[in-house]
Structure formats: structure tokens, C-alpha cells
PyMOL CGO cylinders between C-alpha atoms (Angstrom):
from pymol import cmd
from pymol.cgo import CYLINDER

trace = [
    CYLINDER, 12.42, -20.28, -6.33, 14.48, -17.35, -4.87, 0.3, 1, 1, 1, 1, 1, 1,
    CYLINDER, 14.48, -17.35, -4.87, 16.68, -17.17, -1.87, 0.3, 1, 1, 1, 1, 1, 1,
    CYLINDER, 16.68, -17.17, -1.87, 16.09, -14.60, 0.71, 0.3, 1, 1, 1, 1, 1, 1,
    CYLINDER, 16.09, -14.60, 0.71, 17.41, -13.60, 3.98, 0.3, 1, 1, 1, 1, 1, 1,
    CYLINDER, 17.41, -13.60, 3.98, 15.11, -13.29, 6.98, 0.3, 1, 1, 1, 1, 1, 1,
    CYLINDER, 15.11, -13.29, 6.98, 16.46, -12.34, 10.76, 0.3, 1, 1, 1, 1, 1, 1,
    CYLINDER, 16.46, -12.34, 10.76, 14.84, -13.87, 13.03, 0.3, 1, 1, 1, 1, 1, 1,
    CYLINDER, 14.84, -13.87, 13.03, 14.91, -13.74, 17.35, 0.3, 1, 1, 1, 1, 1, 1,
    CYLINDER, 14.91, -13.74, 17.35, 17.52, -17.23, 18.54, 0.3, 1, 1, 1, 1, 1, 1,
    CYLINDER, 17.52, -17.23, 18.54, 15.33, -18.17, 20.88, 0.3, 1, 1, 1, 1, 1, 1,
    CYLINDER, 15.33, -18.17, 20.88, 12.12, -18.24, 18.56, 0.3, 1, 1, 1, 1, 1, 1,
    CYLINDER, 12.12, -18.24, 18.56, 14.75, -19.86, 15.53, 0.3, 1, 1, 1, 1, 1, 1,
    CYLINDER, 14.75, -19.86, 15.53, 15.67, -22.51, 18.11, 0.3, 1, 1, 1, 1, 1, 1,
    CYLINDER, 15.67, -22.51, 18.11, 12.05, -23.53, 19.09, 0.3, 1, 1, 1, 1, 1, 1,
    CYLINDER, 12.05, -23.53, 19.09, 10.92, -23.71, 15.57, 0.3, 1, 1, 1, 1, 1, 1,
    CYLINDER, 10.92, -23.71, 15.57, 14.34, -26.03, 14.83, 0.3, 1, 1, 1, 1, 1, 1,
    CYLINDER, 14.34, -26.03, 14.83, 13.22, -28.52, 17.86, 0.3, 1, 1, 1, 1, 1, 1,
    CYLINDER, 13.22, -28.52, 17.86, 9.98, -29.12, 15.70, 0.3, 1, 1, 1, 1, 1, 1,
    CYLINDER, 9.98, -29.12, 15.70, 9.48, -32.51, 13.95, 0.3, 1, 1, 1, 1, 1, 1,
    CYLINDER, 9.48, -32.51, 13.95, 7.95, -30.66, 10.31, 0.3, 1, 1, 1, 1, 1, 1,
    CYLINDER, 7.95, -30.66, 10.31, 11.06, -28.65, 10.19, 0.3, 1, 1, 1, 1, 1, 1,
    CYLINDER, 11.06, -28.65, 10.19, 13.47, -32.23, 11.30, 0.3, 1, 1, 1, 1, 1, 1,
    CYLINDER, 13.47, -32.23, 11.30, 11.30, -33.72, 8.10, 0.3, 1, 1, 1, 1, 1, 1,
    CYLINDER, 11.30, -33.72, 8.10, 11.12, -30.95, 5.81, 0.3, 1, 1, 1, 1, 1, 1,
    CYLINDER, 11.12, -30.95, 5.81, 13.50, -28.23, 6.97, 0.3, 1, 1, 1, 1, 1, 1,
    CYLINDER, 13.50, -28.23, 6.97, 13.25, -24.59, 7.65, 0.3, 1, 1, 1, 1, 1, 1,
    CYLINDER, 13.25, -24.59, 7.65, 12.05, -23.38, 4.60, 0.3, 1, 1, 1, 1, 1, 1,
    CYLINDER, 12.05, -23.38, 4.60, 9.04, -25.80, 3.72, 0.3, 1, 1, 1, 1, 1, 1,
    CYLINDER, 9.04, -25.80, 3.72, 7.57, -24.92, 7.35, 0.3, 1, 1, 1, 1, 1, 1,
    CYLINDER, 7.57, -24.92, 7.35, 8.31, -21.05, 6.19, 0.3, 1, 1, 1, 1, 1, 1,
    CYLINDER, 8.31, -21.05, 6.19, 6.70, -21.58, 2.47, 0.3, 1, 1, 1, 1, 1, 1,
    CYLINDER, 6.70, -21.58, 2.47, 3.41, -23.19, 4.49, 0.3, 1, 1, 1, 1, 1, 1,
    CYLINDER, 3.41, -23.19, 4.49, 3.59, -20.44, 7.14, 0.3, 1, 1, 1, 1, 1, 1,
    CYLINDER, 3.59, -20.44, 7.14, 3.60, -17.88, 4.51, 0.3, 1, 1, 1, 1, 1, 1,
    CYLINDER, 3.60, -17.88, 4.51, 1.03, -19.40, 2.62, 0.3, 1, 1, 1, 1, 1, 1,
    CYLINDER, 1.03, -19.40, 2.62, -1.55, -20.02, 5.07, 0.3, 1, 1, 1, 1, 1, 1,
    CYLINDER, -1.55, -20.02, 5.07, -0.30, -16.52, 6.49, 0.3, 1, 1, 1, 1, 1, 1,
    CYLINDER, -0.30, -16.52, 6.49, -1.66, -14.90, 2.98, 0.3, 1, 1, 1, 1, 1, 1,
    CYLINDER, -1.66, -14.90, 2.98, -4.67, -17.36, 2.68, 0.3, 1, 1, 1, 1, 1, 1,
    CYLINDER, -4.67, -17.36, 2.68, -5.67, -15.90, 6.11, 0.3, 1, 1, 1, 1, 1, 1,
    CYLINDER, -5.67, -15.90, 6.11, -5.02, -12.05, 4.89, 0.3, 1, 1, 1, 1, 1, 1,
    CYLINDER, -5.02, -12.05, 4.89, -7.21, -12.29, 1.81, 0.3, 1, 1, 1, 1, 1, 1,
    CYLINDER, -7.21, -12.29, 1.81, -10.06, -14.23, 3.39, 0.3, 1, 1, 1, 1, 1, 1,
    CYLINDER, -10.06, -14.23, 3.39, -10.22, -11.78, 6.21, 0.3, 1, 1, 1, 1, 1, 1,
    CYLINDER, -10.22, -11.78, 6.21, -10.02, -8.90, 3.28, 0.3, 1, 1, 1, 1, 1, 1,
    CYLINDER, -10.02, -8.90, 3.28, -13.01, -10.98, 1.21, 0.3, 1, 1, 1, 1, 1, 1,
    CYLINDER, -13.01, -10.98, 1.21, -14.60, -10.80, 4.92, 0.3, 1, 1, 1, 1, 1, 1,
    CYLINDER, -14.60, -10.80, 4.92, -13.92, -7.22, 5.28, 0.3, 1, 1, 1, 1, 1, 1,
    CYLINDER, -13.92, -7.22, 5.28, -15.59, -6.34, 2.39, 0.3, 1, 1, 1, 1, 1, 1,
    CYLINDER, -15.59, -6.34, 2.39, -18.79, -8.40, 2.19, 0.3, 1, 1, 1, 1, 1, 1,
    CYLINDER, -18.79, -8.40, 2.19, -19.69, -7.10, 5.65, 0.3, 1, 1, 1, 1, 1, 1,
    CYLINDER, -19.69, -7.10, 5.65, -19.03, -3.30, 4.08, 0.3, 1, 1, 1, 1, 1, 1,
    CYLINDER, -19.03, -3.30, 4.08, -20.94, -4.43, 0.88, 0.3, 1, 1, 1, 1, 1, 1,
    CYLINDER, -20.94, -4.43, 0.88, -23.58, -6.49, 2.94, 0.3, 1, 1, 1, 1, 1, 1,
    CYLINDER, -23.58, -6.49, 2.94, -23.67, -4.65, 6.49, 0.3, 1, 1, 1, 1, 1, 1,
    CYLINDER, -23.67, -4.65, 6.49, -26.21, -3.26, 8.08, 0.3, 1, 1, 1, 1, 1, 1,
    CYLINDER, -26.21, -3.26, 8.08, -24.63, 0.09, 7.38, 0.3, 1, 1, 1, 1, 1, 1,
    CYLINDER, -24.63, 0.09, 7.38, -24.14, -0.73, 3.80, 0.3, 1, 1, 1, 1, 1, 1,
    CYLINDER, -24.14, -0.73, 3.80, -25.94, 1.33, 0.82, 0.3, 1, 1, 1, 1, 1, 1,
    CYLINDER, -25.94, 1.33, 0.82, -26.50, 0.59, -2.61, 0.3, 1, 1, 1, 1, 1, 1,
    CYLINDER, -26.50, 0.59, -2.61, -24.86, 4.36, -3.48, 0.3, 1, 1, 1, 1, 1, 1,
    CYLINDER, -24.86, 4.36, -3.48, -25.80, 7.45, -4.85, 0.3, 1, 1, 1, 1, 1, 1,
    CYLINDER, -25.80, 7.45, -4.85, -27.06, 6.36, -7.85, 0.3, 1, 1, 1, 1, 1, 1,
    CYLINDER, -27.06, 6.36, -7.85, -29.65, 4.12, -6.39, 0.3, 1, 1, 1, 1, 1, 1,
    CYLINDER, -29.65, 4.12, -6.39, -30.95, 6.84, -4.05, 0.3, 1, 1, 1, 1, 1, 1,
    CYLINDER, -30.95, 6.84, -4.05, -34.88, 6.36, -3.56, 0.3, 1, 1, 1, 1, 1, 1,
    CYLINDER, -34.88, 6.36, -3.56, -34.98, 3.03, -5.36, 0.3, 1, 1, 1, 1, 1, 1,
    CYLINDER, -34.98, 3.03, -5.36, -34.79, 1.11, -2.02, 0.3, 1, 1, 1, 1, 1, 1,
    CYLINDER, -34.79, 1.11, -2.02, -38.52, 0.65, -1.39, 0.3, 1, 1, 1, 1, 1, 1,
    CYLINDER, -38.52, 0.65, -1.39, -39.38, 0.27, -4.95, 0.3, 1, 1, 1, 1, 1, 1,
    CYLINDER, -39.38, 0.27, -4.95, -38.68, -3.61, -5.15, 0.3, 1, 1, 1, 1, 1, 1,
    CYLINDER, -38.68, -3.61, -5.15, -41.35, -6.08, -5.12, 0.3, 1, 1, 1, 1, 1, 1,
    CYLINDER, -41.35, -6.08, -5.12, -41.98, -9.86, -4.65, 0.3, 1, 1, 1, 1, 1, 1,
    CYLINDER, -41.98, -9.86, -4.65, -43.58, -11.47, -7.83, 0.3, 1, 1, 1, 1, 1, 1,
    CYLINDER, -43.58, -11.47, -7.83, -46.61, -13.63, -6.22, 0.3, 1, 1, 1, 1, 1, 1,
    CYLINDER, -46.61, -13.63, -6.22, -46.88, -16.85, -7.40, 0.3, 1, 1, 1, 1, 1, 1,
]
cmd.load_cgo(trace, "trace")
């Protein structure tokens, strides 16, 4: 692990301190989780982002596919 330096507002340090994680675990468990969920949150909404741009209703299956989009049919069974 590396050490880093962070500033941070008293008032917010001093709530997070009263918390019973950080008592447990200290300050930089709760920040490793934060982080963590913090990025797990960033790429999910970026996955989201980009199935609704893929998937959309504005979405388009390009230039190359031009024409092709009423060509498809369902095999009958």
C-alpha cells in the first residue's frame, strides 16, 4: 500500500472520527471502502451510460449498417 495525504474540512474529519467503523477500523479502512464503492459506483454508472447510448431509443447500428434495419426476419417455427 502507499501513503498519501488528503486535506480534508475539521468539521467533516471530526464527524467521520465520532463513527463506530472508523473507532473499529480507523480512518483509512472507512477511506479504502469509500473509495472503492466510490469507483464501483463510477464504472457501473459508465457501463449504464453506455448501454442506454448503445441500446437507446436514439441508438443506431452506424453507417455501415445503413438500410439493413428492416431486412431482419423471424425464422417461423
Amino acid at each position: 500500500m502507499k501513503t498519501i495525504q488528503i486535506m480534508m474540512d475539521d468539521d467533516l474529519l471530526a464527524s467521520l472520527d465520532q463513527t463506530q467503523e472508523v473507532k473499529r477500523h480507523g480512518r483509512s479502512a472507512v477511506l479504502r471502502r469509500a473509495t472503492s464503492e466510490y469507483l464501483s459506483h463510477q464504472r457501473q454508472a459508465e457501463i449504464t451510460r453506455q448501454y442506454q447510448q448503445g441500446y437507446g431509443k436514439d441508438a443506431c447500428l452506424g453507417d455501415d449498417f445503413k438500410g439493413w434495419e428492416d431486412e431482419a426476419a423471424w425464422i417461423r417455427e
